[in-house]
C-alpha angles and dihedrals in degrees: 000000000000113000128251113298123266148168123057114002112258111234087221124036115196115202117193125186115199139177121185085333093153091124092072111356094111090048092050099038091042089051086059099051106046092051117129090246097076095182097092130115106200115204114199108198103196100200087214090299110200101212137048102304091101080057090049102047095052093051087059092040094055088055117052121026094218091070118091123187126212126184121188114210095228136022111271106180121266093265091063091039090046081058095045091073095044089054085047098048122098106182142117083243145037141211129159111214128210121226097224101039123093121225110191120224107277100037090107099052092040100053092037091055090062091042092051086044103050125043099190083060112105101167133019131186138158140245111279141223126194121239138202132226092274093043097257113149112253105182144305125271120253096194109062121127141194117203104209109137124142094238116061083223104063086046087058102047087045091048090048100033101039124087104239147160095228091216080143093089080072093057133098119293147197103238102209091045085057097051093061087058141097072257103196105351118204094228136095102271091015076135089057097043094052100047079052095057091041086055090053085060110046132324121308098217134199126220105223084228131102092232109136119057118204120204133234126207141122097255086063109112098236090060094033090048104046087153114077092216092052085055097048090058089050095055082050128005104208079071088063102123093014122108124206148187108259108179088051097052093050092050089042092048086047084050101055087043090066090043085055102040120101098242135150110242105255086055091054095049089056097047080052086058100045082048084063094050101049095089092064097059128080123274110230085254091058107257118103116257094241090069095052091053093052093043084059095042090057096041094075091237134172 
């Protein structure tokens, strides 16, 4: 384990969670550091990993300063482990980096330049393509959003209403806008509940470049995890065995968002209204969310 950074302060910190990652960590990890924006400390969190990634990870940290390696004693769940690296960073800025996921060369300085230009900016991110297991390009991503409307209000109806991938949590960051969030929540949504809440707090911006490559492949936990309460326990392990109503969290979550955002009142009223509309819209499964409240509601669940 590295100790805690020091010397000058980095402008970017780059927190990356990882467990039993050794399939693509290099690429990931080497696709960070050899950015064109060079100001970076990059902290890698490995939540116990069982295979080569602490290899891995110590290779990386012997050989470039910037990298700092974490090992938890015991497996957390993603959602605590996601945070680690948030309590550990020290930048200007934030973003949280996959192990599996690609930035090409020029995603930092381009997202950085917006953020340096525009203050009202709190998170910025770039168009995406999908990859495969060997890095090929697969194909581009329809849904993706930017939430950069001028009323807090219209960002957060587009940022609950709207299907989309939500590959805007890897983005840049603001550090200090992020740490008066719900930051990574341990349920089921908590991405989309957070982009909803950075919304509420300045635009969430995208850059018109392919510059962040998301990869496709069956370990990834949207595909290992297809049952909402399996994912949840993987997010955090003491709900392991435990089901929940989703649909209700994340509107319960929206809801105390609007109660903590700095608003006028008329702004808060509308996001309250947008709050009242949000069961009628479609869930990004397809199903309004209306039918997957009352299919809670019916299930007897805790």
């Amino acid at each position: 384990m590295t100790d805690a950074g020091s010397g000058p302060v980095p402008r970017l910190s780059i927190g990356l969670p990882v467990y039993n990652g050794e399939n693509y960590l290099a690429a990931a990890l080497g696709s960070l550091l050899d950015q064109d924006f060079r100001d970076v400390e990059l902290i890698i969190a490995d939540n116990a990993s069982t295979d080569r990634t602490a290899e891995i990870c110590r290779v990386f940290a012997a050989d470039d300063p910037r990298v700092r390696y974490l090992r938890q004693r015991e497996n957390l769940g993603a959602a605590a482990n996601y945070n680690r690296t948030l309590e550990e960073a020290r930048g200007t800025y934030f973003k949280w980096a996959a192990h599996d996921d690609v930035c090409r060369p020029r995603f930092l300085s381009a997202c950085i330049d917006v953020l340096d230009r525009r203050p009202e900016v709190v998170l910025c991110h770039a168009l995406s393509e999908g990859i495969d297991e060997q890095g090929r390009v697969k194909g581009y991503y329809a849904q993706e959003r930017a939430f950069d409307q001028p009323r807090p209000a219209e960002r957060f109806w587009t940022a609950i209403s709207t299907p989309h991938i939500c590959s805007a949590v890897f983005g840049v960051m603001r550090r200090e806008a992020l740490l008066r969030t719900i930051r990574h929540g341990d349920w089921v949504g908590a991405d989309r509940n957070l982009l909803a809440q950075l919304a509420l707090a300045g635009k969430v911006v995208l850059v018109p470049e392919h510059l962040f490559q998301r990869r496709e492949h069956a370990e990834a936990s949207i595909h290992r995890f297809e049952d909402e309460d399996e994912r949840r326990a993987w997010f955090n392990p003491r709900w392991s065995g435990v089901r929940a109503r989703h649909t209700w969290r994340r509107w319960r979550e929206y809801a105390r968002a609007v109660r903590a955002a700095e608003l006028a009142p008329a702004e808060r009223l509308a996001c309250y209204r947008c709050l009242l509309r949000w069961p009628l819209a479609r869930h990004h499964t397809g199903p309004r969310n209306a039918s997957l409240l009352l299919r809670e509601l019916g299930g007897g669940l805790s």
